[in-house]
mmCIF file of the C-alpha atoms, coordinates in Angstrom:
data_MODEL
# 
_entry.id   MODEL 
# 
loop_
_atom_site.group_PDB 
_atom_site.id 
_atom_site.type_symbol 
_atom_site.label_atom_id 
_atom_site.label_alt_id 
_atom_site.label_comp_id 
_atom_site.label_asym_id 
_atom_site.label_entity_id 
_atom_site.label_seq_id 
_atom_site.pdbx_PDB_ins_code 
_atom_site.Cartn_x 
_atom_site.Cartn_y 
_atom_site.Cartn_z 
_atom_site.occupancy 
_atom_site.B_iso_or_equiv 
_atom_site.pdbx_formal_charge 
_atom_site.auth_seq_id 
_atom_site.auth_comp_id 
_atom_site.auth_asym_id 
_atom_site.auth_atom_id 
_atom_site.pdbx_PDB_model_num 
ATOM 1   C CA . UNK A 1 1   ? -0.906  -7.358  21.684  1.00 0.00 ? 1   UNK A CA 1 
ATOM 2   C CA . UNK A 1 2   ? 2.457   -7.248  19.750  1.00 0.00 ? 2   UNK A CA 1 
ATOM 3   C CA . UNK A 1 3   ? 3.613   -10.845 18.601  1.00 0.00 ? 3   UNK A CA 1 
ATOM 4   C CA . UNK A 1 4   ? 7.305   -10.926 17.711  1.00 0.00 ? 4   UNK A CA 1 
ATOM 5   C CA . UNK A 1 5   ? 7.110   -14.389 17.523  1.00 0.00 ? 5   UNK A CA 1 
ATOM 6   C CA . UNK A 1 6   ? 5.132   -13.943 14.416  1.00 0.00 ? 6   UNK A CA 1 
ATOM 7   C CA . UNK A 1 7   ? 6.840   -10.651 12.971  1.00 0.00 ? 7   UNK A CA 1 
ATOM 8   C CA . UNK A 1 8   ? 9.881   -12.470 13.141  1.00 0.00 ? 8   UNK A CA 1 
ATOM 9   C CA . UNK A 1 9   ? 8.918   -15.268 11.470  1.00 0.00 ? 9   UNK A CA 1 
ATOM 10  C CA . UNK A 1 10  ? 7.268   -13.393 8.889   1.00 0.00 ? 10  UNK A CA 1 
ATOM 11  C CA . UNK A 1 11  ? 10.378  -10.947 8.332   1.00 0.00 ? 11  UNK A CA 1 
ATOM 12  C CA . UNK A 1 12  ? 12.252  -14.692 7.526   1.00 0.00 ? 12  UNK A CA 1 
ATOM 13  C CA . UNK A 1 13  ? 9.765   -15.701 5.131   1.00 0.00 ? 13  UNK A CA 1 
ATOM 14  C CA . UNK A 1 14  ? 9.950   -12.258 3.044   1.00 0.00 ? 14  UNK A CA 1 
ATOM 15  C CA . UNK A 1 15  ? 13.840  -12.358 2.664   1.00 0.00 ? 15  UNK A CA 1 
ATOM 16  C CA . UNK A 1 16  ? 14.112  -14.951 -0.241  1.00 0.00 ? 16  UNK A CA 1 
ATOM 17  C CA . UNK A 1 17  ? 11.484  -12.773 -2.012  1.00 0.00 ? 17  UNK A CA 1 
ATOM 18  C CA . UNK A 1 18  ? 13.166  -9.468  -1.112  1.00 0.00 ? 18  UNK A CA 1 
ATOM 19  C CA . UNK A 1 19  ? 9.837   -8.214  -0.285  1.00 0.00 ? 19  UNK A CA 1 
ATOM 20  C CA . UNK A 1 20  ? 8.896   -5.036  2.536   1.00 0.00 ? 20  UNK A CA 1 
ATOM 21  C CA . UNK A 1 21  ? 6.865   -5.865  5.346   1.00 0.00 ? 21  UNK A CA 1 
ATOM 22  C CA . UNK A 1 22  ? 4.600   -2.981  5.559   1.00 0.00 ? 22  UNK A CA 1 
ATOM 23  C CA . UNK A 1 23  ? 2.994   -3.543  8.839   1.00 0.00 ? 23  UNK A CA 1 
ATOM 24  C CA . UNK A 1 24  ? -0.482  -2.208  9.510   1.00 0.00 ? 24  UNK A CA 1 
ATOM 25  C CA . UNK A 1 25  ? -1.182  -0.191  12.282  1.00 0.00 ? 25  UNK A CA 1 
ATOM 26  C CA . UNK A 1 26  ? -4.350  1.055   12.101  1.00 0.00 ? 26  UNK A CA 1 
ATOM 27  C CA . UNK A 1 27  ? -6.112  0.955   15.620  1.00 0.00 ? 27  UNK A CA 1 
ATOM 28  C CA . UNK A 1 28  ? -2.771  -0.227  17.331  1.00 0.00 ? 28  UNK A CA 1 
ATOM 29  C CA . UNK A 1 29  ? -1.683  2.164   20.289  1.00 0.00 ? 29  UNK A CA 1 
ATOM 30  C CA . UNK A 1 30  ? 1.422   4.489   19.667  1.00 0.00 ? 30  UNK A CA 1 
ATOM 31  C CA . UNK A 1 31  ? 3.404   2.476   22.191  1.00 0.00 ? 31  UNK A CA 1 
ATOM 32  C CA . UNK A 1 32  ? 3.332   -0.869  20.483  1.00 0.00 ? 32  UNK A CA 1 
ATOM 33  C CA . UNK A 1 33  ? 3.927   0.737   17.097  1.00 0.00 ? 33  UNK A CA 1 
ATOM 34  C CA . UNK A 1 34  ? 6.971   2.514   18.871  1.00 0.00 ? 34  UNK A CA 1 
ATOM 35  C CA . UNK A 1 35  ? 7.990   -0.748  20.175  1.00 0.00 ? 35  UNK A CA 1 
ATOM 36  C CA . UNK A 1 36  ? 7.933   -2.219  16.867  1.00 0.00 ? 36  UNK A CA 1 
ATOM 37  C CA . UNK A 1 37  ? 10.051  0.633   15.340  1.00 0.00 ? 37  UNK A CA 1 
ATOM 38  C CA . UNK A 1 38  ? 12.686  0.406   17.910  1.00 0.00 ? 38  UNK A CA 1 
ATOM 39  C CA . UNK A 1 39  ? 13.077  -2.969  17.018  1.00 0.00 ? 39  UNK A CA 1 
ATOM 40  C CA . UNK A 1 40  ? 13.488  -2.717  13.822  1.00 0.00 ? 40  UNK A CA 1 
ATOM 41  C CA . UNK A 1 41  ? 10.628  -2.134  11.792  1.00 0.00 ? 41  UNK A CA 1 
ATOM 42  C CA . UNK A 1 42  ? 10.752  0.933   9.124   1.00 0.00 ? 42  UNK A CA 1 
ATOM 43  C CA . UNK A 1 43  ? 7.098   0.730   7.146   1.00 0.00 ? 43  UNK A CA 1 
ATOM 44  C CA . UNK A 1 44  ? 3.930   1.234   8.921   1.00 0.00 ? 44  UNK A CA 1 
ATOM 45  C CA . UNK A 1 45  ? 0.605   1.342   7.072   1.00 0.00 ? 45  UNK A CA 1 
ATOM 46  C CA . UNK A 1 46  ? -2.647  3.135   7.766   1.00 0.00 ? 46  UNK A CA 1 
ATOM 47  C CA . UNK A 1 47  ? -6.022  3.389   6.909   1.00 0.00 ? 47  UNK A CA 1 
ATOM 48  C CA . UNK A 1 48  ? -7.673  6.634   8.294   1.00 0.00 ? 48  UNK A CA 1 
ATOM 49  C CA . UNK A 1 49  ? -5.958  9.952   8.082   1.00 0.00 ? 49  UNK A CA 1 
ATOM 50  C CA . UNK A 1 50  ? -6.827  11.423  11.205  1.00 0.00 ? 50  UNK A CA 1 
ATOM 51  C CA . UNK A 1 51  ? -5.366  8.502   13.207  1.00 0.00 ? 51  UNK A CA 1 
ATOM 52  C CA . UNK A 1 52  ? -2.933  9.133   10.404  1.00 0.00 ? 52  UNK A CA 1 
ATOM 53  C CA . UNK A 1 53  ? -1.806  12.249  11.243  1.00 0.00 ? 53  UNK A CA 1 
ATOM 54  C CA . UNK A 1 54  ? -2.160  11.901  15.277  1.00 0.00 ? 54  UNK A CA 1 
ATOM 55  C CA . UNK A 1 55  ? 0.673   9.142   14.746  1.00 0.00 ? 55  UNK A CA 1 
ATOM 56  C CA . UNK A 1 56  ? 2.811   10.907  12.813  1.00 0.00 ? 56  UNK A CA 1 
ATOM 57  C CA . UNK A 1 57  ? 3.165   13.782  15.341  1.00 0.00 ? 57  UNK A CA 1 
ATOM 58  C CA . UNK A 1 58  ? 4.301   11.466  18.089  1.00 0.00 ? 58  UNK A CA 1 
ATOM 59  C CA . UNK A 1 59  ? 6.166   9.330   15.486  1.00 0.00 ? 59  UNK A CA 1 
ATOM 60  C CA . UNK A 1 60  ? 7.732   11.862  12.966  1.00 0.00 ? 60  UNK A CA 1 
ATOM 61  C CA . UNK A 1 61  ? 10.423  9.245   12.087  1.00 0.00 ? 61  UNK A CA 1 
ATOM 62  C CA . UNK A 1 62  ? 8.630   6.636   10.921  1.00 0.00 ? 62  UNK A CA 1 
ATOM 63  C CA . UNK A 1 63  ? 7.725   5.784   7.087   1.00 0.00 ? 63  UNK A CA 1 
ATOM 64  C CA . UNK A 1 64  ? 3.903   5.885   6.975   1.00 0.00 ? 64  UNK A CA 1 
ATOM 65  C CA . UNK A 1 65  ? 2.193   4.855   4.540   1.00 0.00 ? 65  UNK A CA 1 
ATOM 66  C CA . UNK A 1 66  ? -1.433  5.627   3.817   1.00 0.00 ? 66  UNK A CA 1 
ATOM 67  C CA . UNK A 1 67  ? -2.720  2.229   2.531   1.00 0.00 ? 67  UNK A CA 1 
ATOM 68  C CA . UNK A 1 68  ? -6.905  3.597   2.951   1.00 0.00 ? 68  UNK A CA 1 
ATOM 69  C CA . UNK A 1 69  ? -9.129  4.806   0.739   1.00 0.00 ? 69  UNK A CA 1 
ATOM 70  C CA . UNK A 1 70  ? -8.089  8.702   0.024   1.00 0.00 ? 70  UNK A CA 1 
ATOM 71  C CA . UNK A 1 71  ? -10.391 11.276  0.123   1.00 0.00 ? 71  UNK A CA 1 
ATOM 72  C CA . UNK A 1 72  ? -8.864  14.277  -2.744  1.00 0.00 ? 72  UNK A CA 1 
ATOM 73  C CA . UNK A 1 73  ? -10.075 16.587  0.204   1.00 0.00 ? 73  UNK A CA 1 
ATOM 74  C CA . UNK A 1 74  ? -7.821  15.116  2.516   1.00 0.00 ? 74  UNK A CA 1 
ATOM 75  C CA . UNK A 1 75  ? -5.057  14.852  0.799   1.00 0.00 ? 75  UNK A CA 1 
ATOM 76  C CA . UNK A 1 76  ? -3.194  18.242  1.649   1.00 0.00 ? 76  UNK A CA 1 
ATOM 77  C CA . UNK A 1 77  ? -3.371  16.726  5.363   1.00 0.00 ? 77  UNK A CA 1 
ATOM 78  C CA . UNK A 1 78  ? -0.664  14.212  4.409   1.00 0.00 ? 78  UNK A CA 1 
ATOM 79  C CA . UNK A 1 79  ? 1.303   15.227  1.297   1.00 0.00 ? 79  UNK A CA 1 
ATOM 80  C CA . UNK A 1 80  ? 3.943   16.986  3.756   1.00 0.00 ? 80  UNK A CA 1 
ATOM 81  C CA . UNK A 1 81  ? 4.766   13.195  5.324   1.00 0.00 ? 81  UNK A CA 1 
ATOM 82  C CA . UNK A 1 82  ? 3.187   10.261  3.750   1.00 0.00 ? 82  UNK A CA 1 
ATOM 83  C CA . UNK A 1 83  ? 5.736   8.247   2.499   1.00 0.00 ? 83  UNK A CA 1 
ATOM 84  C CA . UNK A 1 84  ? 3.649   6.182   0.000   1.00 0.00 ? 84  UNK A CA 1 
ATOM 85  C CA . UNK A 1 85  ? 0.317   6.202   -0.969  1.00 0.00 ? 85  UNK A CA 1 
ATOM 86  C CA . UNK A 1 86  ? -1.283  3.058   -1.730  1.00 0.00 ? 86  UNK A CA 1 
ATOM 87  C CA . UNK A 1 87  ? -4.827  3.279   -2.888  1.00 0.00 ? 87  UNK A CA 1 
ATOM 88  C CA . UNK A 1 88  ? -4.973  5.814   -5.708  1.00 0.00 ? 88  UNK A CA 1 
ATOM 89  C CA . UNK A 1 89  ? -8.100  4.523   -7.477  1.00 0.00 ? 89  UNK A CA 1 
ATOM 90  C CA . UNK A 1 90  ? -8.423  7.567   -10.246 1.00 0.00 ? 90  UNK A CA 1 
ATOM 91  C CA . UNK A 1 91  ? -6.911  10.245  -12.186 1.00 0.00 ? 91  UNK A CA 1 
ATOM 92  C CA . UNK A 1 92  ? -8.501  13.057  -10.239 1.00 0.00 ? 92  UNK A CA 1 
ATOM 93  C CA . UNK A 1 93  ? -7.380  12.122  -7.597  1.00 0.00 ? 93  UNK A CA 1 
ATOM 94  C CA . UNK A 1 94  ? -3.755  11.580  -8.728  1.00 0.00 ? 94  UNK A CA 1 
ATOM 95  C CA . UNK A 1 95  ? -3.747  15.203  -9.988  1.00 0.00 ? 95  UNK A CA 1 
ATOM 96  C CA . UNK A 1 96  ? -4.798  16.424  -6.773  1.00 0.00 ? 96  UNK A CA 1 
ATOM 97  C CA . UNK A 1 97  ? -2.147  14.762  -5.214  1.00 0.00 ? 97  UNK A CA 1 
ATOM 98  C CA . UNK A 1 98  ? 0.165   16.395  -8.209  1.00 0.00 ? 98  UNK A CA 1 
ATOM 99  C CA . UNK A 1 99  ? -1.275  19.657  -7.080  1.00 0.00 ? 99  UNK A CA 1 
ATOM 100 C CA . UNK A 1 100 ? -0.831  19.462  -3.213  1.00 0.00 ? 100 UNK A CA 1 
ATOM 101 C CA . UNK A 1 101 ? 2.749   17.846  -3.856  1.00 0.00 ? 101 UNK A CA 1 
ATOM 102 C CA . UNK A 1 102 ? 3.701   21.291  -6.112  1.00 0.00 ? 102 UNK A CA 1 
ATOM 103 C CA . UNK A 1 103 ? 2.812   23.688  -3.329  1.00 0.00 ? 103 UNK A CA 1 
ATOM 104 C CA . UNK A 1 104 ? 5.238   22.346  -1.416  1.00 0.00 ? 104 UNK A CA 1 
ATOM 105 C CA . UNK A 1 105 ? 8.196   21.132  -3.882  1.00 0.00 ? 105 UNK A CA 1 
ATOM 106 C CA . UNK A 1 106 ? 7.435   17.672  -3.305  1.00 0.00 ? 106 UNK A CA 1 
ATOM 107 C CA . UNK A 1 107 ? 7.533   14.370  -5.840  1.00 0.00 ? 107 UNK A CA 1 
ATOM 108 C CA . UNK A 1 108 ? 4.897   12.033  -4.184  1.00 0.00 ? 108 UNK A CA 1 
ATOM 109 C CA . UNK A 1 109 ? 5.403   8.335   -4.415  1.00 0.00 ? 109 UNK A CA 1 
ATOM 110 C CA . UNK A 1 110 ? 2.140   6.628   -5.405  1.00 0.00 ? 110 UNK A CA 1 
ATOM 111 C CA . UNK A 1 111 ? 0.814   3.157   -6.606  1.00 0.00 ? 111 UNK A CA 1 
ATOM 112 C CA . UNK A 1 112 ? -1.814  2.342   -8.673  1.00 0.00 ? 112 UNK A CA 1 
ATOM 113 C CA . UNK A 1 113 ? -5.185  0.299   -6.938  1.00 0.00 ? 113 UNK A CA 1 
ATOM 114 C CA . UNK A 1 114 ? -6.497  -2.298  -9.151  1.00 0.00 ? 114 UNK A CA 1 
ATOM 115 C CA . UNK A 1 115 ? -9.848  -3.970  -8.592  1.00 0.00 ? 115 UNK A CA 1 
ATOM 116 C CA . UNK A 1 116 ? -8.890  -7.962  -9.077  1.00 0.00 ? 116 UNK A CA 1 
ATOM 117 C CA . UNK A 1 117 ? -11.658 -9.371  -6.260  1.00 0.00 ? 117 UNK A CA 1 
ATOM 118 C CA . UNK A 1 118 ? -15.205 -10.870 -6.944  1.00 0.00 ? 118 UNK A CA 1 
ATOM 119 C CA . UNK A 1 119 ? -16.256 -8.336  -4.314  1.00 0.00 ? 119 UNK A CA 1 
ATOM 120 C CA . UNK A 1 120 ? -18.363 -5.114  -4.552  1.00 0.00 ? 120 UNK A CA 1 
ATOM 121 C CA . UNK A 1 121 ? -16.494 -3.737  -0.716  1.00 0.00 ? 121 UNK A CA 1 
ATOM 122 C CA . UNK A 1 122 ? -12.996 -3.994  -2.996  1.00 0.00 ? 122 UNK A CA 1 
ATOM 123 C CA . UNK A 1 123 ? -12.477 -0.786  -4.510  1.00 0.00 ? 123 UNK A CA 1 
ATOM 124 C CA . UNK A 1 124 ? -10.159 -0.032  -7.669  1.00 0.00 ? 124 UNK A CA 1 
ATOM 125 C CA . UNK A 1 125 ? -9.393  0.821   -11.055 1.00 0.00 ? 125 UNK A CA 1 
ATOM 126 C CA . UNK A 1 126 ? -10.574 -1.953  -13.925 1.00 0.00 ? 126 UNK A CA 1 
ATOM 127 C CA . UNK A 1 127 ? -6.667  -3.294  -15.512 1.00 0.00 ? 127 UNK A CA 1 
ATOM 128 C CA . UNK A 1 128 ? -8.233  -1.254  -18.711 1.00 0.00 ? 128 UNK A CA 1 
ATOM 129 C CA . UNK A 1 129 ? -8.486  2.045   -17.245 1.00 0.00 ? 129 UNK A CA 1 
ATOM 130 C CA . UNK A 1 130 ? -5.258  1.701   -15.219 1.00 0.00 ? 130 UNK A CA 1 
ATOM 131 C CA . UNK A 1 131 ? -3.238  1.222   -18.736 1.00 0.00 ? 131 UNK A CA 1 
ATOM 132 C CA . UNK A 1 132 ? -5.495  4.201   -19.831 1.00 0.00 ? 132 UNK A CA 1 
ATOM 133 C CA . UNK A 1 133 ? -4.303  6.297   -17.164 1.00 0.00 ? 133 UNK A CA 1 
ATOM 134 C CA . UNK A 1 134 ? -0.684  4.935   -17.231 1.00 0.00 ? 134 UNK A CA 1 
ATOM 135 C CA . UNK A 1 135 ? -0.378  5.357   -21.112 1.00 0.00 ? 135 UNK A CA 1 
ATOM 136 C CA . UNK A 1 136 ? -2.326  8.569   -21.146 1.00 0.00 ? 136 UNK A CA 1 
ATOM 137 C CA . UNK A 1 137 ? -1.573  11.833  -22.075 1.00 0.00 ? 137 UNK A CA 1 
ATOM 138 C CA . UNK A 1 138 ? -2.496  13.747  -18.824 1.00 0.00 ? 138 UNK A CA 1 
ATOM 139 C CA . UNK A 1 139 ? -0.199  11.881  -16.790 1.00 0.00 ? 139 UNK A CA 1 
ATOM 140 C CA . UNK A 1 140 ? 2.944   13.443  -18.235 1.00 0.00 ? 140 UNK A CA 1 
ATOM 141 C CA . UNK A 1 141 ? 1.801   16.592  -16.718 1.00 0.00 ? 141 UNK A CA 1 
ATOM 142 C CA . UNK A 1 142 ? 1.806   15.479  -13.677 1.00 0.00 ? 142 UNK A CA 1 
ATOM 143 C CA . UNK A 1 143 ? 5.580   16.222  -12.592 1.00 0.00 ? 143 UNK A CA 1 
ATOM 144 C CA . UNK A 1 144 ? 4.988   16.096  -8.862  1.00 0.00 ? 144 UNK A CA 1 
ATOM 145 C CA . UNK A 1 145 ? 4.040   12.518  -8.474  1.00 0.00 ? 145 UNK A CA 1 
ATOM 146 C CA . UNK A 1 146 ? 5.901   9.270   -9.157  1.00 0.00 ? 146 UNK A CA 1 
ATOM 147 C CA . UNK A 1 147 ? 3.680   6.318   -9.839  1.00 0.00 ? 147 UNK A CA 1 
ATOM 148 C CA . UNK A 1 148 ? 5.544   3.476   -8.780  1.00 0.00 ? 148 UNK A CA 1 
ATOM 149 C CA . UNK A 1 149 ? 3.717   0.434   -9.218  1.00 0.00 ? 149 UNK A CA 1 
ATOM 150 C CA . UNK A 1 150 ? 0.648   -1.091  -8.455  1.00 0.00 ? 150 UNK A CA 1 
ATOM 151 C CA . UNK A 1 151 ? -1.637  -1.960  -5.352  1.00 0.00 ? 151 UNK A CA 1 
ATOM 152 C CA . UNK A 1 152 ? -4.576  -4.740  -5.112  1.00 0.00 ? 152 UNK A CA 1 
ATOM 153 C CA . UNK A 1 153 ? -6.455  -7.032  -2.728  1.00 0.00 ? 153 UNK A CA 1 
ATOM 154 C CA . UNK A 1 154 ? -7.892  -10.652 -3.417  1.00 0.00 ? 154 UNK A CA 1 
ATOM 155 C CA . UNK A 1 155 ? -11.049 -11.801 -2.828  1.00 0.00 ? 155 UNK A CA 1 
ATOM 156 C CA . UNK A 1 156 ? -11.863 -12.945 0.801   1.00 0.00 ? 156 UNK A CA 1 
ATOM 157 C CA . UNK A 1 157 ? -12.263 -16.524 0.226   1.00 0.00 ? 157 UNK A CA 1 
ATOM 158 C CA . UNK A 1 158 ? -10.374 -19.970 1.086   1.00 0.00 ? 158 UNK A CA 1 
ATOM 159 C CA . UNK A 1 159 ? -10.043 -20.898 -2.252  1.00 0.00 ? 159 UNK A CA 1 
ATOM 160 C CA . UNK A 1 160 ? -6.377  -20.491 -2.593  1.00 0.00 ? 160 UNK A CA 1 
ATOM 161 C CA . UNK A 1 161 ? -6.926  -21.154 -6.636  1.00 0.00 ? 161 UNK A CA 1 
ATOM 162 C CA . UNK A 1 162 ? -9.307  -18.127 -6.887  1.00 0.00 ? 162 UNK A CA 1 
ATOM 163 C CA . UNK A 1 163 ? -6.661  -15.738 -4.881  1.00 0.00 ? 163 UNK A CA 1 
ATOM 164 C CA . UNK A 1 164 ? -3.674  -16.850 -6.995  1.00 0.00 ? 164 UNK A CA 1 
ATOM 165 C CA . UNK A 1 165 ? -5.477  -16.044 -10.073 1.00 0.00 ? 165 UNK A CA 1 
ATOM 166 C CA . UNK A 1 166 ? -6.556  -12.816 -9.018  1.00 0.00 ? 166 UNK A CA 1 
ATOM 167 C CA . UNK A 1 167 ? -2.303  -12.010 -7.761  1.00 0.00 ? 167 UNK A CA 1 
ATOM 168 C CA . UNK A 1 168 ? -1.318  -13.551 -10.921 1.00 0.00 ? 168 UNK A CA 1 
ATOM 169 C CA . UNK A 1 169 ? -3.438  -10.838 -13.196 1.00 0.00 ? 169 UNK A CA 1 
ATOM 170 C CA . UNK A 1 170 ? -1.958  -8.261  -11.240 1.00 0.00 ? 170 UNK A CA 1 
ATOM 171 C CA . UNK A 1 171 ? 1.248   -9.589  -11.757 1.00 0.00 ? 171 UNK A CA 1 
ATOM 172 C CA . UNK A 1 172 ? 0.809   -9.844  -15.485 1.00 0.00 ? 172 UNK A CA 1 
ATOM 173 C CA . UNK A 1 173 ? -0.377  -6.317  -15.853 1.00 0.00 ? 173 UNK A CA 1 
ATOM 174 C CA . UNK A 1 174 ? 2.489   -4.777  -13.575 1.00 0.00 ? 174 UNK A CA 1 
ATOM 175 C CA . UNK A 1 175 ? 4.845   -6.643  -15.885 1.00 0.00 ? 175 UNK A CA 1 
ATOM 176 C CA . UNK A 1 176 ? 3.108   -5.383  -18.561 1.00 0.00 ? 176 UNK A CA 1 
ATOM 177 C CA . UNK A 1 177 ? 4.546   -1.456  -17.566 1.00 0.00 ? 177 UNK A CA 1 
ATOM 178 C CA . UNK A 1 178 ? 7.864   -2.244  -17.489 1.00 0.00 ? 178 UNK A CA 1 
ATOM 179 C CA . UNK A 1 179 ? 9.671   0.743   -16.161 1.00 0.00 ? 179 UNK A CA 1 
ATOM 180 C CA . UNK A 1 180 ? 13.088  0.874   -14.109 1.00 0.00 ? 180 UNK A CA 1 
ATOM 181 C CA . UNK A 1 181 ? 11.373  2.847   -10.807 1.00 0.00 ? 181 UNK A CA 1 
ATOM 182 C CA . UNK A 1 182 ? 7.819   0.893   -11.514 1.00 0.00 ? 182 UNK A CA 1 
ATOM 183 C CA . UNK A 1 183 ? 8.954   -1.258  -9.125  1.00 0.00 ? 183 UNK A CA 1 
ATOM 184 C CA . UNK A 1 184 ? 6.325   -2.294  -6.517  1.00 0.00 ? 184 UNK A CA 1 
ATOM 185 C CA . UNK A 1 185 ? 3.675   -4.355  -6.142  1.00 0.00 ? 185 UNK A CA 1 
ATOM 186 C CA . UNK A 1 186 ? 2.075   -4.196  -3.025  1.00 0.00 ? 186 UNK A CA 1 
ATOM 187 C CA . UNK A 1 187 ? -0.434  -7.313  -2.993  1.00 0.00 ? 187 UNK A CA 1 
ATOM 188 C CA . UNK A 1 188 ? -1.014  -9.851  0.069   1.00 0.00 ? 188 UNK A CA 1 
ATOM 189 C CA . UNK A 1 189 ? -2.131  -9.602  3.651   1.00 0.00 ? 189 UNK A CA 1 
ATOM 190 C CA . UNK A 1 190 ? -2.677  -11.624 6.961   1.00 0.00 ? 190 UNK A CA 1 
ATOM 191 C CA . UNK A 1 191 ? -4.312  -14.445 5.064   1.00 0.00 ? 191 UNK A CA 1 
ATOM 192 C CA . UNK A 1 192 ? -2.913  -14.789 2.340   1.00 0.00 ? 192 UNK A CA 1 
ATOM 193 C CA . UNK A 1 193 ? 0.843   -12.919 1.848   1.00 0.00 ? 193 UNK A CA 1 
ATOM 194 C CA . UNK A 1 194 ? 2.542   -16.407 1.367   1.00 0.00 ? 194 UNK A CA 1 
ATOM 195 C CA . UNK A 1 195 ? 0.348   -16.873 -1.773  1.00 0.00 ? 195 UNK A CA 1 
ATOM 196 C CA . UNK A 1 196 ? 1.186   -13.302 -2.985  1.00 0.00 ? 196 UNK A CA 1 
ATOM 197 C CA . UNK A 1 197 ? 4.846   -13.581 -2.502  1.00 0.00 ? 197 UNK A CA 1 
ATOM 198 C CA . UNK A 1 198 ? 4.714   -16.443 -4.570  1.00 0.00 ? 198 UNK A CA 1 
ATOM 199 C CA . UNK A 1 199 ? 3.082   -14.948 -7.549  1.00 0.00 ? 199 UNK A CA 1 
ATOM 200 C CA . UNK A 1 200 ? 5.255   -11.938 -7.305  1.00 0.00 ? 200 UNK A CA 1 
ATOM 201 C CA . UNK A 1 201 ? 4.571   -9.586  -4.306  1.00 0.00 ? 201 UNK A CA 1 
ATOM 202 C CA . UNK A 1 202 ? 7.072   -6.970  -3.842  1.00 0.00 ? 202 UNK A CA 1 
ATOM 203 C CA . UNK A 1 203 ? 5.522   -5.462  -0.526  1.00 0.00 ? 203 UNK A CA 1 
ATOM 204 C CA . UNK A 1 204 ? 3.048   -7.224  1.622   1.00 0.00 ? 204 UNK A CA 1 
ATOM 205 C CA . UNK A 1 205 ? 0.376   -5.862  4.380   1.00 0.00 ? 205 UNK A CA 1 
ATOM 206 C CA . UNK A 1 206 ? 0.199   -7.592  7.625   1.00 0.00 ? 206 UNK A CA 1 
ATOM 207 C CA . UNK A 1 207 ? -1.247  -6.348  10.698  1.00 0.00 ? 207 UNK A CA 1 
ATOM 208 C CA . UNK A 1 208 ? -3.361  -8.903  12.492  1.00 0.00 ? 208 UNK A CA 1 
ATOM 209 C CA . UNK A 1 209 ? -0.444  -11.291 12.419  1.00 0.00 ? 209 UNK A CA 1 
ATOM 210 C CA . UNK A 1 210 ? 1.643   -8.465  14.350  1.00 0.00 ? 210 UNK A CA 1 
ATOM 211 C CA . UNK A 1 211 ? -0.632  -6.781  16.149  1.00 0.00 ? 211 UNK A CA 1 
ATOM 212 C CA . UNK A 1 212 ? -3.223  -9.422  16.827  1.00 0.00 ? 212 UNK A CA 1 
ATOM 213 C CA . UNK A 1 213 ? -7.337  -8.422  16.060  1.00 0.00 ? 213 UNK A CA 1 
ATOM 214 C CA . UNK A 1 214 ? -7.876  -4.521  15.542  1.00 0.00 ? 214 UNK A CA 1 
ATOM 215 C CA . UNK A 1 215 ? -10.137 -3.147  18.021  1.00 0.00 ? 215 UNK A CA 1 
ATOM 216 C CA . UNK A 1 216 ? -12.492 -1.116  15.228  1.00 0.00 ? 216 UNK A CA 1 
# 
């Protein structure tokens, strides 16, 4: 059930930070997320694109986001809308997303996943092969995407040491590509967005908080 106790008090929090609230829907009926939008909320994240899509065509004037793990077969399904993509974990996939984004004269915002947990279920790019890709060759030829900064989640742990560590590498490395519209760093969720704003977030993930416990 909504909670705009909490999504208020978490839309406080973010303003000394200047950080977006990107709040994650996944799961969460189109009525509630409507609710939310109406009062006020812009950014919605989600993980699936078929639940993806099915919101978007009740909710055409919302910013989604598609904050999942992408599929480069499913990515023509939501080039037209998506607003960012979160989760781009490889070069082939960020040339298919080049590719679908040319068909239809579109530049595609994108940030960069980087694998900073001590978990095998995290998924990501190593900091090494995300300079690779960054400083690369091949990704000047991509003129229908715009990578604009970088994406990762902590480990799963209440060890608030071991998650600030892992926020502050990605922090370092983002810093590291300084560029004027590299500009986002989309790290923290539920558990642990206060830490990330602290070491640097730009964008946080919260749906739990919001929405209460996903059904699936």
């Amino acid at each position: 059930m909504l909670n705009l106790e909490n999504y208020n008090r978490i839309v406080e929090e973010l303003i000394p930070y200047d950080a977006h609230l990107i709040a994650v829907s996944k799961t969460k009926p189109f009525e509630e997320i409507r609710k939310l939008f109406h009062y006020g909320q812009k950014y919605f994240g989600e993980n699936y694109v078929q639940e993806l899509i099915s919101k978007h065509s009740i909710l055409p004037e919302v910013q989604w986001h598609f904050i999942g793990h992408l599929q480069r077969n499913k990515v023509k399904q939501i080039i037209p809308f998506v607003s960012l993509i979160h989760g781009v974990d490889s070069l082939k996939l960020l040339e298919e997303i080049n590719k679908e984004a040319a068909k239809i004269n579109r530049i595609q915002d994108c940030l960069i996943e980087i694998f900073i947990a001590k978990e095998e279920t995290k998924s990501g790019l190593t900091p090494e092969e995300a300079i690779q890709i960054l400083s690369g060759k091949e990704i000047t030829g991509l003129k229908n995407i715009s990578i604009r900064g970088l994406m990762g989640m902590a480990t799963n742990t209440k060890d608030e040491s071991i998650i600030r560590s892992e926020f502050k590498m990605l922090r370092n490395l983002f810093d590291e590509y300084n560029r004027d519209d590299f500009n986002i760093l989309s790290m923290g969720m539920t558990s642990d967005y206060k830490i990330a704003l602290e070491e640097g977030s730009t964008m946080v993930r919260i749906g739990s908080a919001i929405f209460g416990e996903r059904a699936g």
